[in-house]
N, C-alpha and C positions, 0 to 999 in steps of 0.2 A: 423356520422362523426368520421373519424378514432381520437384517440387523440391526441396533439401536446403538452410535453413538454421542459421546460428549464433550464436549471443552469443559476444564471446569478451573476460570482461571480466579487469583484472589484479586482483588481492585487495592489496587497499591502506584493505584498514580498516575500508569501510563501502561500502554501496552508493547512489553517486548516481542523482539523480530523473532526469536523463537517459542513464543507463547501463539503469535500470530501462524506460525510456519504450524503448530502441532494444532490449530484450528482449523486450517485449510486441508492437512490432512487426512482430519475425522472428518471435514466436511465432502471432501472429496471422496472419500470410503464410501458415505453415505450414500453421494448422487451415483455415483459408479454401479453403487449394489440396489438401488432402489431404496434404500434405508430412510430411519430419523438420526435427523442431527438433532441433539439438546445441547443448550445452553444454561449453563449455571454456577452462578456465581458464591463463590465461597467466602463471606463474610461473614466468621464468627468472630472475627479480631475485631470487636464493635471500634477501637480506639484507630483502626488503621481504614476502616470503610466509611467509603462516602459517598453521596450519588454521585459527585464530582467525577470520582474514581471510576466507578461504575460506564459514567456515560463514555469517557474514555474506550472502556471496553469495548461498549455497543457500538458506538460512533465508527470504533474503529474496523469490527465485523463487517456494517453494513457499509462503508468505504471500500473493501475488498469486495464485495461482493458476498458476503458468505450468511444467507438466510438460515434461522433454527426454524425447526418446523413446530417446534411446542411447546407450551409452560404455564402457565395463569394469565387467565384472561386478561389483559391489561390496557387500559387506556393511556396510560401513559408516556414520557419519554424513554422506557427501556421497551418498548413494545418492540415486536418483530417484524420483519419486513411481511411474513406471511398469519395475516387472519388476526393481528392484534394478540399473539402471543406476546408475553414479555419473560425474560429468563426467570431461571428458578433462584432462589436465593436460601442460600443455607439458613441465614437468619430467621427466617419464616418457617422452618420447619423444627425448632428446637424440641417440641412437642414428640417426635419420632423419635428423637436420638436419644429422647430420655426411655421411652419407650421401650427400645431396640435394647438397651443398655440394661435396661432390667429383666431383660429376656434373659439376659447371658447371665445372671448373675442367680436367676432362679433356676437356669439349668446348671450353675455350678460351674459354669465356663468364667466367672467374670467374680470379683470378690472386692470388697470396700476396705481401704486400708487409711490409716492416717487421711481420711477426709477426701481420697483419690477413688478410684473405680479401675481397676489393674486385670488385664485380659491376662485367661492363664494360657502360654503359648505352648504349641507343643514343641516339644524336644527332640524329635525327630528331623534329619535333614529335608526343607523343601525345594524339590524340582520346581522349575518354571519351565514348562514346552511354551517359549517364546515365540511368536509367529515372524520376527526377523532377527533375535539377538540367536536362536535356536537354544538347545535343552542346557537350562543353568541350574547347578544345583547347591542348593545354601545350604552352607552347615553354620550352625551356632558361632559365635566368636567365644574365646573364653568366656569374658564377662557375661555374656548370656548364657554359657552353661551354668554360671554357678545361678542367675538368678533369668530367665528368659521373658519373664512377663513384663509385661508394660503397659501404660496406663492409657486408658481411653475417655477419662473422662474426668478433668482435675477438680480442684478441693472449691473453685467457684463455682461449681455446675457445667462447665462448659467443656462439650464435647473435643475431643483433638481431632488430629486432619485424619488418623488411620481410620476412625469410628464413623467418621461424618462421611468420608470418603467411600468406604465398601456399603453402609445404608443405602447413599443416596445411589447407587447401582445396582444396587437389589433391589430397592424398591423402584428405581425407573425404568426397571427391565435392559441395562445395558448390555451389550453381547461382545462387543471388543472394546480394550482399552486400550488408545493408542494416546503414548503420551513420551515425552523426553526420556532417555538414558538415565536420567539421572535418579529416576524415579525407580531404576530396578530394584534397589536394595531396601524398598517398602515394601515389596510384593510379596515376600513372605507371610510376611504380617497380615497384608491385606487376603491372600489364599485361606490363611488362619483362620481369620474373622468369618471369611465366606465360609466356608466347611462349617465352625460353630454355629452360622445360623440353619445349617442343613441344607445349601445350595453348593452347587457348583457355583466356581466364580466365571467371569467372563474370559474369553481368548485375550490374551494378555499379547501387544506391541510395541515394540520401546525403539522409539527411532534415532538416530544418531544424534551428537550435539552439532549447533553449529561452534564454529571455530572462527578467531579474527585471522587473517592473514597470516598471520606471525607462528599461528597455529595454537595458542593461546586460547581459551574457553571463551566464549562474548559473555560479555556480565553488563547489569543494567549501567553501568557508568561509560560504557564504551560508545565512542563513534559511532550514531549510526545503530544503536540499537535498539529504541523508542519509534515506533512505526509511524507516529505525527511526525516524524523529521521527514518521511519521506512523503507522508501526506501536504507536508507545508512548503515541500521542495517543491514540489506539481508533479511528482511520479506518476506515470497512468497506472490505475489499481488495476489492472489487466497484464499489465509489463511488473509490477511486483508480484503479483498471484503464479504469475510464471516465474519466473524466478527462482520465488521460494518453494516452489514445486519440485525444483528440478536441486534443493540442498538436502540430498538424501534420495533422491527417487530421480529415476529417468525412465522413459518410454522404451521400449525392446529395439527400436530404429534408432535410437541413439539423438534424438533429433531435440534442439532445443527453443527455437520460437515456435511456440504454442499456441493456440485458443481456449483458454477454460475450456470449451467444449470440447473441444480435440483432448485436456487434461485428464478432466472426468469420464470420456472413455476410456481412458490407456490405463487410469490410474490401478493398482492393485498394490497389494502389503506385499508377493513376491517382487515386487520388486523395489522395494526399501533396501537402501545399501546398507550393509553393516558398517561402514566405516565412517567415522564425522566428515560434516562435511566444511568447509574451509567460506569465510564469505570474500567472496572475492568483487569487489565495486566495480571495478570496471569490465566485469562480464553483466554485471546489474544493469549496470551506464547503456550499453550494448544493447541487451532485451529489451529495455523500456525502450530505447528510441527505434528499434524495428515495429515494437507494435503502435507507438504514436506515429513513426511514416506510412505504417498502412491504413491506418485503421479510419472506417465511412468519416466522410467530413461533419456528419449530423456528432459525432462520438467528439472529434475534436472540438467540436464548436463548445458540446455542452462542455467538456474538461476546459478549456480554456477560461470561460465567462467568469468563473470565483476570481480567477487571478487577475481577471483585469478589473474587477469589481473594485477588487481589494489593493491596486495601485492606485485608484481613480478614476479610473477608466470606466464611462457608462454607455456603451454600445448600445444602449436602447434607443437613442438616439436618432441611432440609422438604421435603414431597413435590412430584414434577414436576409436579402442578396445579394448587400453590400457587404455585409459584417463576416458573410460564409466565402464570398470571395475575397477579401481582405485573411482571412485567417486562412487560405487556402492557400496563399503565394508561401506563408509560413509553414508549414507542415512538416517541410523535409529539414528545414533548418534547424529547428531548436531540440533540445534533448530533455529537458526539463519545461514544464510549463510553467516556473516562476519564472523562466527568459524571456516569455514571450511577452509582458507588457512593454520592458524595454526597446524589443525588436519591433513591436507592431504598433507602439502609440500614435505615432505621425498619423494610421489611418482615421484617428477617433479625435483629432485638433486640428483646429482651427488654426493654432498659429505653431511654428516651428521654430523649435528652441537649435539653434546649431552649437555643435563641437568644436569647440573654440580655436583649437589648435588645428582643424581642419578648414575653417571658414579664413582664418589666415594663408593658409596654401591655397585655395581654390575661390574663395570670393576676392578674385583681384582684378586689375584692372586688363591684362591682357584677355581675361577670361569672359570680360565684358561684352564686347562684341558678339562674343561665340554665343551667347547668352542667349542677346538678341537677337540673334538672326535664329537661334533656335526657337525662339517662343513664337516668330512667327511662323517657323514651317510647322510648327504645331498648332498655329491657328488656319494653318490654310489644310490641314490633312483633312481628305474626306471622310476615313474611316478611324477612328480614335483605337486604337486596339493592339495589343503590343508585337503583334509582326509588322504593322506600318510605322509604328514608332519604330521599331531597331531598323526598319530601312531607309528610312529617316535619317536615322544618326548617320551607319555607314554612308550618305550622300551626301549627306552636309560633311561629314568630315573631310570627304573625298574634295569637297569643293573649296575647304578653308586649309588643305594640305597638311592633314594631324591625322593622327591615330584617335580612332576611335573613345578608347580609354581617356583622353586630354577633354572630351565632351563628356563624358559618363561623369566621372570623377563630381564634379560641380555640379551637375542635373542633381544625383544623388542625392547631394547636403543641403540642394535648394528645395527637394519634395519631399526631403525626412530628417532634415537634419543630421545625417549622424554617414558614416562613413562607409560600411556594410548595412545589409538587411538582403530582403527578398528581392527576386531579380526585376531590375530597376525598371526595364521595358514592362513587364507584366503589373509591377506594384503602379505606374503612371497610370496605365488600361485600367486598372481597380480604381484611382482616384479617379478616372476622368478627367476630360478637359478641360474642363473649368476650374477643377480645384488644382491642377500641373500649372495653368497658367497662373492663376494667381500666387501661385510660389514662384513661379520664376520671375514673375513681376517684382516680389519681397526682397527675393534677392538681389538682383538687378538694383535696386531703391539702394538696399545698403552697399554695394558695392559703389553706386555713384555719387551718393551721403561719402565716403570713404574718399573718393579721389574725382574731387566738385572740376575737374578739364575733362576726365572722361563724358 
């Protein structure tokens, strides 16, 4: 039997780094084995769900990358990336869990007390043959010997997470559950339930927690924990998706920048570490900008486009050969894609705002000269393109007896205003000579508005 599994997270706001981690894992299980992934959302807490909440989830899935293959037809904004599937929703199926609940209670498994629905548990210790914590075995705590049963379904009608949770498994045919550590000490309960309905339950997986630095448990108030922080940082979801792969789980070659496709074949449950694993940012910092320096320029282009969108920036402006060359001189620069509006605006205006404390050092009047005599040898170049420009400078500098750096410097602040960026001969080549010239013209104007004998 092919495997079947599932995320099943509650919509509470925002979606945590290890809600998101124990997504990609089932998702990864999946593609790995040929499987289905399901998606389904657990909203019986009517007072805590909301589609707000909800689309957070989805939004955040289909940002990774991480398609469900199934669920109710749906036209909607929770639909799936594949075939207009949209997740399951507990809510939707209240109908079964009443169902389900009545099953147990006519086989004598399950009994009505003070307005409750109380599963009767058994008393016996249960094994769990864990497929990474290995064989744990629960015995009762006192309190549960003197009374072991527990309630599945309180005095409003409404099913608990033990009841809602092993149905919707039985009846979606799931065959592993791979879900956080923290979840072990349900799975008694849960084995229970499965047995009472006459099935076997699924292979049971319980992967490590992550941990903050400090080695402290991540909890939803922490740095860094909420997956929009990293979506609104400009992280590549390809550079998180690795990442979070490798907290808990690494390849047999030990190797850690990945391709989802190179992920999903290596991935497998033997190799889920047992031990937590620690979040550590500046191994994160690291991943993400190896696979933003490699990865096709069509990939960057599209990651980049929201964030300059959403500075101001409208690249539509200018043509695809411009805008792929212009964000091309950037690639190896930036680590985050919220940096790059900063680093790359000068390509997409018209007018250049300079750094004020830089335009004091270098728009001055010594520099005036060098100015001009450079704007003409950049009107006399025959070939506009940035090996004739850098030998350019090398021979003008040669000729006005400076170091090279003493011309770069001011070129610089007169074609971007700003004092770094991408390398100044190649970013000129991208503007072109008309638009190099007329900045050096700009400059040159304020420099000599500034000191009216020059």
């Amino acid at each position: 039997m092919s495997c079947r599994v599932r995320f099943a997270p509650s919509p509470t706001g925002f979606l945590h780094i290890g809600g998101a981690r124990t997504a990609l894992f089932n998702w990864l299980y999946a593609r790995h084995m040929g499987g289905c992934f399901v998606l389904r959302i657990e909203d019986t807490d009517a007072a805590r769900s909301t589609q707000e909440a909800v689309d957070v989830i989805t939004e955040g899935l289909r940002w990774l990358g991480l398609d469900w293959d199934e669920g109710p037809v749906s036209g909607d904004a929770t639909q799936g990336s594949k075939g207009g599937h949209g997740p399951y929703f507990q809510s939707q199926r209240q109908a079964i869990y009443q169902r389900r609940a009545r099953e147990l209670i006519d086989k004598g498994l399950a009994y009505e007390q003070d307005g409750v629905v109380r599963f009767r548990m058994e008393r016996e210790p249960v094994v769990i043959d864990d497929l990474v914590v290995g064989e744990v075995r629960r015995e009762l705590t006192d309190r549960e010997a003197v009374d072991p049963n527990f309630v599945i379904v309180r005095s409003d009608g409404q099913p608990v997470f033990h009841l809602v949770n092993v149905v919707d498994d039985l009846e979606m045919g799931i065959t592993h559950v791979i879900r956080g550590e923290d979840h072990l000490s349900n799975t008694p309960k849960h084995i229970a339930l499965f047995r009472a309905f006459g099935v076997s339950p699924p292979a049971y997986a319980h992967i490590p927690l992550i941990l903050n630095s400090n080695g402290t448990k991540m909890s939803k108030r922490d740095t860094g924990a909420s997956l929009s922080s990293y979506i609104e940082a400009g992280y590549a979801p390809e550079g998180i998706v690795n990442y979070l792969s490798l907290l808990g789980w690494s390849p047999k070659d030990d190797r850690e920048v990945l391709s989802t496709e190179e992920i999903i074949r290596l991935f497998d449950l033997p190799q889920i570490h047992r031990h937590n694993a620690r979040f550590d940012v500046n191994k994160l910092h690291w991943i993400n900008y190896e696979h933003i320096r490699t990865m096709p320029q069509a990939r960057f282009n599209e990651l980049a486009r929201p964030h300059l969108l959403e500075s101001g920036i409208d690249p539509s402006r200018f043509s695809d050969d411009y805008i792929s060359a212009a964000l091309a001189t950037c690639k190896e620069k930036i680590k985050v894609f919220s940096e790059l509006p900063g680093f790359a605006d000068f390509y997409f205006t018209e007018t250049v705002h300079y750094d004020a404390e830089a335009a004091q050092k270098q728009l001055t009047e010594s520099n005036l000269p060098r100015l001009r005599r450079l704007r003409e040898a950049m009107t006399e170049l025959p070939e506009f393109n940035a090996e004739a420009i850098q030998q350019t400078f090398k021979s003008l500098a040669k000729e006005l007896g400076v170091k090279v750096g003493v011309l770069v410097h001011p070129v610089r602040l007169a074609c971007t205003g700003k004092t770094v960026g991408p390398s100044l001969y190649h970013l000129m080549e991208v503007l072109g000579r008309e638009r190099v010239l007329h900045r050096l013209e700009q400059a040159i104007a304020v420099i000599e508005k500034s000191c009216p004998t020059g």
